[in-house]
Kinemage of the C-alpha trace (Angstrom):
@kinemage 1
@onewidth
@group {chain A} dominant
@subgroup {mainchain}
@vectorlist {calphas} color= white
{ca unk a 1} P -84.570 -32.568 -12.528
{ca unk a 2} L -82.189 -29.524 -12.453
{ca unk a 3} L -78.720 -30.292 -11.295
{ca unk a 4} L -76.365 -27.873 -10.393
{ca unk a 5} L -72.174 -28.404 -11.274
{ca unk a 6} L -69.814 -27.457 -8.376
{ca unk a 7} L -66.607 -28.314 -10.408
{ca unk a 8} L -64.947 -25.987 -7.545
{ca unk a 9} L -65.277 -28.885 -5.272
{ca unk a 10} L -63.623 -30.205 -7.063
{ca unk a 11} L -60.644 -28.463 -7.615
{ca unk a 12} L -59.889 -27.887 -3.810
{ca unk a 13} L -59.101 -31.781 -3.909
{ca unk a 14} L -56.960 -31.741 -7.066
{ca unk a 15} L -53.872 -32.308 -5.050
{ca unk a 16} L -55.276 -35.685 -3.377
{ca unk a 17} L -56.515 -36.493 -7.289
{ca unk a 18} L -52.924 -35.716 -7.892
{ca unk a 19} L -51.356 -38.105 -6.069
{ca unk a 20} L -54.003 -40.792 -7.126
{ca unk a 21} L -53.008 -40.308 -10.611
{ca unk a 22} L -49.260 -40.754 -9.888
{ca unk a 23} L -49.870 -44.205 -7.823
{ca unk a 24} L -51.744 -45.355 -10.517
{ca unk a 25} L -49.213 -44.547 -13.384
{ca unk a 26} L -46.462 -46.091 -10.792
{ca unk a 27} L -48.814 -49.203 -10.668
{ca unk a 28} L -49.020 -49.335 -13.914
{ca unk a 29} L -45.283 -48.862 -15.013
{ca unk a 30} L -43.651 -51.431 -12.066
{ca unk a 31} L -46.584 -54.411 -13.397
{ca unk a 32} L -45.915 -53.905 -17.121
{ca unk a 33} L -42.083 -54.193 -15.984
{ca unk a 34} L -42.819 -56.743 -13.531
{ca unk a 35} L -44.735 -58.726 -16.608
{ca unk a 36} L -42.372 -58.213 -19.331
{ca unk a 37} L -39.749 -60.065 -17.435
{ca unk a 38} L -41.946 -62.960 -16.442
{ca unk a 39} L -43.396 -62.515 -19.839
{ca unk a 40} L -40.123 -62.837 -21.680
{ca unk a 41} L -39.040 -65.729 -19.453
{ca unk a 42} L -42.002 -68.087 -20.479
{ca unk a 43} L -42.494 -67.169 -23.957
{ca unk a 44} L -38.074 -68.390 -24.018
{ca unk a 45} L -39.475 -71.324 -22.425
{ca unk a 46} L -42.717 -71.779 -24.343
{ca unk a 47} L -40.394 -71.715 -27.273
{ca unk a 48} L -37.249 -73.541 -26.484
{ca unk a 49} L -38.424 -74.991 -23.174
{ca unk a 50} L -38.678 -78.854 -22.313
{ca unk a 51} L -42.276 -80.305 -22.084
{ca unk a 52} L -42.738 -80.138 -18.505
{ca unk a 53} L -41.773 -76.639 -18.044
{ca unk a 54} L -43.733 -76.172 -20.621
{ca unk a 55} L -46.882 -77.198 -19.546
{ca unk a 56} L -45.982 -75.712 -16.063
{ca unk a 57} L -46.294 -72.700 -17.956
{ca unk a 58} L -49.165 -73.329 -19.870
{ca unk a 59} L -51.144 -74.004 -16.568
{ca unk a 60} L -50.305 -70.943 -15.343
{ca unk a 61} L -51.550 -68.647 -18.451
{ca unk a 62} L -54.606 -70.564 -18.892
{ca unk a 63} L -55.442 -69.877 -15.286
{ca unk a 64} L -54.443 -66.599 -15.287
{ca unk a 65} L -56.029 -65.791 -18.892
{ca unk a 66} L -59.155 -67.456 -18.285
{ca unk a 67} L -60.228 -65.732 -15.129
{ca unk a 68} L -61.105 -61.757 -14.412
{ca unk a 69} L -57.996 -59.773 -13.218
{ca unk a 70} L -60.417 -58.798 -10.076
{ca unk a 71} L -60.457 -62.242 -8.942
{ca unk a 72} L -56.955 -62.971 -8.891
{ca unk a 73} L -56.548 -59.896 -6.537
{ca unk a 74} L -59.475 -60.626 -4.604
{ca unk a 75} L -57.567 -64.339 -4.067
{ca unk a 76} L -54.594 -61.837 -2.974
{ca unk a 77} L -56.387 -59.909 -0.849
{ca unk a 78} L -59.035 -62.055 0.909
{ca unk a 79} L -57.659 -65.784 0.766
{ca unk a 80} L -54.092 -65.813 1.709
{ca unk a 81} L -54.991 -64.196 4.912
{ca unk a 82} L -56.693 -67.263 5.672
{ca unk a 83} L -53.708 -69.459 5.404
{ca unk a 84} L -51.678 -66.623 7.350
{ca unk a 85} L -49.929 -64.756 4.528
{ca unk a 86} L -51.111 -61.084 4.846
{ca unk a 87} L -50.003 -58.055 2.377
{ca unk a 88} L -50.929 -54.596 2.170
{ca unk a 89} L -53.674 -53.818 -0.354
{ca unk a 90} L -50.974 -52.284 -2.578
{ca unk a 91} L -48.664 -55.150 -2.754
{ca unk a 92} L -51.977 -57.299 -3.655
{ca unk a 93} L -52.984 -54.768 -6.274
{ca unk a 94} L -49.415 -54.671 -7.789
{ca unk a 95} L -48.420 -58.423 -7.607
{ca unk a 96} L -51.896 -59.519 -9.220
{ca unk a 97} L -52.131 -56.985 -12.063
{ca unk a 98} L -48.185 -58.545 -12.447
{ca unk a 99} L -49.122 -62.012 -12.301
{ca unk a 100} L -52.436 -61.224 -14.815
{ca unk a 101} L -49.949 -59.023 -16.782
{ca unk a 102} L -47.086 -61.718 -17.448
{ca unk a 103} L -49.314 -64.301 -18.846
{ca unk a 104} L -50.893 -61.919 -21.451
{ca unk a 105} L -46.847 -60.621 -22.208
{ca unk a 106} L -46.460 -64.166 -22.532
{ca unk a 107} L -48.186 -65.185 -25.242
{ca unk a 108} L -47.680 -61.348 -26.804
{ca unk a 109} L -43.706 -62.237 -26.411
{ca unk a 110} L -43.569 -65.641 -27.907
{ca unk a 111} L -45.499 -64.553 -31.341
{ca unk a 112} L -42.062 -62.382 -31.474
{ca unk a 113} L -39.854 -65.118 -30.756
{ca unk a 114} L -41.479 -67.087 -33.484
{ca unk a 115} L -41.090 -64.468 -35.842
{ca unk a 116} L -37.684 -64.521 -35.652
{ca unk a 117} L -35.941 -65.817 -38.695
{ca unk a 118} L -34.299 -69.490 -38.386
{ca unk a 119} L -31.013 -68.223 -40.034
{ca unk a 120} L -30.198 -66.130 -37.616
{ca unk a 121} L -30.950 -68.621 -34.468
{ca unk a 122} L -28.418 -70.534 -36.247
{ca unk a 123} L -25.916 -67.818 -37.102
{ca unk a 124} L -25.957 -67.101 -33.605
{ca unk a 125} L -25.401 -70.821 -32.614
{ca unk a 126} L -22.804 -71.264 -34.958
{ca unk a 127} L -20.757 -67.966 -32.743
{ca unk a 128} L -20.883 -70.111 -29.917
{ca unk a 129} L -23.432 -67.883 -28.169
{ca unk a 130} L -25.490 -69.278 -25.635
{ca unk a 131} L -29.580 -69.377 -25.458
{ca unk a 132} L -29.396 -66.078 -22.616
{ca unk a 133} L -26.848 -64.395 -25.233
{ca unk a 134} L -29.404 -65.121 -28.340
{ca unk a 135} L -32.070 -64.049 -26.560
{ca unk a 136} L -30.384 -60.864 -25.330
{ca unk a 137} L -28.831 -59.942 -28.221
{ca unk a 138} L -30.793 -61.118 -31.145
{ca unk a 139} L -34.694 -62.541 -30.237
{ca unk a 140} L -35.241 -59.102 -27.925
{ca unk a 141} L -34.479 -56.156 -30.315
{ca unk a 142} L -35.916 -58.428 -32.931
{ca unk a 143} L -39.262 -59.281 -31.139
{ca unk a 144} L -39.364 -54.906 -29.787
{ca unk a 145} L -39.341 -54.050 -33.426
{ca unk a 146} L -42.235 -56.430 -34.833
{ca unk a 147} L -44.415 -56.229 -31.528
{ca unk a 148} L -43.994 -53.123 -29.615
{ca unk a 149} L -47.034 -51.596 -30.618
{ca unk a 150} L -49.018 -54.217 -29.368
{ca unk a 151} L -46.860 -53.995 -26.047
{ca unk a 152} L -47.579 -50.443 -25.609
{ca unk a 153} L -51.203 -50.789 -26.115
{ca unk a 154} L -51.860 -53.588 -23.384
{ca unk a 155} L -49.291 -51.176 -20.966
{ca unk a 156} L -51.973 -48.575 -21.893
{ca unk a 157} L -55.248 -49.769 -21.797
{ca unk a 158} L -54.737 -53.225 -19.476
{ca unk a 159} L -52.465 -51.439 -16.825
{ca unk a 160} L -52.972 -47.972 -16.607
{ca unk a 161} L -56.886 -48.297 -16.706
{ca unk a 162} L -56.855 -52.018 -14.747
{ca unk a 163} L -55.646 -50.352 -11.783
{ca unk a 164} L -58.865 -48.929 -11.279
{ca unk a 165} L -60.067 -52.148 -9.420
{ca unk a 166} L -57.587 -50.857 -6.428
{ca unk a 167} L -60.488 -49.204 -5.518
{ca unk a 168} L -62.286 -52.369 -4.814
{ca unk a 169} L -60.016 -53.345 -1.607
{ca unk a 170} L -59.402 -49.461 -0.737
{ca unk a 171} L -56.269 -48.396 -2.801
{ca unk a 172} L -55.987 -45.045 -3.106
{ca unk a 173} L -55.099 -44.892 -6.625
{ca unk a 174} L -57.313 -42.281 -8.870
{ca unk a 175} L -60.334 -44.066 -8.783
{ca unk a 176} L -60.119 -44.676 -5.142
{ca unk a 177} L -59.086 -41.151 -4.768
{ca unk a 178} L -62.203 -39.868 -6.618
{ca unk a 179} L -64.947 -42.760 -4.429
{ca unk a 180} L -63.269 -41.732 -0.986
{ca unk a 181} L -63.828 -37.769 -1.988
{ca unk a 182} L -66.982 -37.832 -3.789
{ca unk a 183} L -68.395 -39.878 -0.639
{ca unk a 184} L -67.959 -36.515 1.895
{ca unk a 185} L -69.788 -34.224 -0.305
{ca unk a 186} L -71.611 -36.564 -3.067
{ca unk a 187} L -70.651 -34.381 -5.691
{ca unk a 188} L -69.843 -37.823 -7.730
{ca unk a 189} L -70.926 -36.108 -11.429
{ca unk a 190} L -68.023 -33.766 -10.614
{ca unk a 191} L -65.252 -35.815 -9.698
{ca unk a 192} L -65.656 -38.901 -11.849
{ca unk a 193} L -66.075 -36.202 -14.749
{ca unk a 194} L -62.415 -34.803 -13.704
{ca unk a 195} L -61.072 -38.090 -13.169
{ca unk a 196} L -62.558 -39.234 -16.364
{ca unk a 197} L -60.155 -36.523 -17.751
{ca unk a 198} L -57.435 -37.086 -16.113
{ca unk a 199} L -57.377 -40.861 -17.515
{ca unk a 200} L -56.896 -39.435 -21.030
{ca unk a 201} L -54.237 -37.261 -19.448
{ca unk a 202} L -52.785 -40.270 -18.374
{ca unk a 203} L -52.844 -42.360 -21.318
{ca unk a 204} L -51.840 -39.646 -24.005
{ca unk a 205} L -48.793 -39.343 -21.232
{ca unk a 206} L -47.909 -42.981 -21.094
{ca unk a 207} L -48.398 -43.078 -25.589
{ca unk a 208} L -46.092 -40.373 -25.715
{ca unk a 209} L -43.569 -41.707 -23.107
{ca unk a 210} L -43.438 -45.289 -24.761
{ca unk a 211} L -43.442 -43.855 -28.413
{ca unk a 212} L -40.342 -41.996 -27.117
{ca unk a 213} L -39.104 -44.969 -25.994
{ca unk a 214} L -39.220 -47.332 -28.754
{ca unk a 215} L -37.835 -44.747 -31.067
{ca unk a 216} L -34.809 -44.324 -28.393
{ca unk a 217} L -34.197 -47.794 -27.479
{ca unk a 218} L -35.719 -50.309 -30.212
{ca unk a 219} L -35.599 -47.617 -33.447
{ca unk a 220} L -39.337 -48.350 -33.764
{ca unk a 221} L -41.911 -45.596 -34.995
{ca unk a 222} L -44.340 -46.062 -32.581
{ca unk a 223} L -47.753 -43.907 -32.737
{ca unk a 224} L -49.231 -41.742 -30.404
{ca unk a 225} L -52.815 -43.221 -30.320
């Protein structure tokens, strides 16, 4: 079976591919920020915690870690309407790949706060400084420099690619750009090619941007791939 390539289909819908790729790298950025914050809280409390928050939070990232991203949206997007709660399919998108994403930072976050020397927990107690001043000031730049690469790969391949399942309840994020295009004209070789590109765009984008940033902020020499 011959096939014929009309890439210049293609190209008269970069713009709308465009703006696909930016929602998804915006997806990807506020949920990996969104994360690290709850993250960071509940590895604190995994570590230095009492028991019953504790196993509050253990519930919640053995829920979250033991069932498929798409589900937890789906939940989102399909069963809170039923109790009344209704949100658009980009709030659903960005609060479950948050939700998914802070129990993974989670246990990423507290194998840094356990690598943190004793000595200097108790330095820092013997200052007078509180547990939000240790952690601030001492656990985070600490826990940046040993685990940041690992942190940049999940915000990489977990976020930036994850948000692909937008497509599934009609984001238009690339993926959903490409199905909503390639459905007019069935030229689906063509786009998902393109798109397929623009992915690796994406992630040698987001490398670069957080290998700047942990050399700025954390004096870490991250890699670019």
């Amino acid at each position: 079976m011959n096939y014929g390539f009309q890439f210049g289909v293609v190209w008269d819908n970069i713009p709308e591919l465009l703006e696909g790729a930016w929602l998804t790298l915006q997806l990807g950025c506020f949920a990996f920020a969104g994360g690290s914050l709850i993250g960071l809280i509940f590895a604190a409390i995994k570590t230095y915690g009492t028991w019953p928050l504790r196993f509050l939070v253990d519930c919640y990232v053995i829920f979250i870690t033991n069932t498929p991203a798409l589900i937890q949206i789906y939940f989102l997007y399909f069963g809170l309407p039923e109790v009344g709660i209704r949100w658009s399919n980009e709030a659903c998108l960005l609060i479950g790949l948050t939700m998914n994403a802070g129990a993974y930072l989670t246990l990423i976050l507290r194998a840094g706060f356990l690598s943190v020397r004793v000595t200097e927990i108790e330095a820092s107690q013997t200052l007078g400084m509180s547990l939000i001043q240790q952690v601030r000031y001492i656990i985070v730049p600490h826990i940046a420099k040993s685990i940041y690469p690992a942190l940049a790969n999940f915000f990489i391949v977990v976020l930036v690619m994850g948000t692909s399942v937008g497509a599934l309840i009609g984001v238009d994020e690339l993926t959903g750009q490409a199905i909503n295009l390639s459905t007019v004209n069935y030229r689906w070789l063509e786009y998902f090619t393109v798109v397929a590109g623009m992915y690796v765009v994406l992630t040698f984008i987001a490398s670069i941007g957080l290998a700047l940033l942990g050399r700025w902020a954390f004096r870490v020499k991250a890699r670019i791939f």
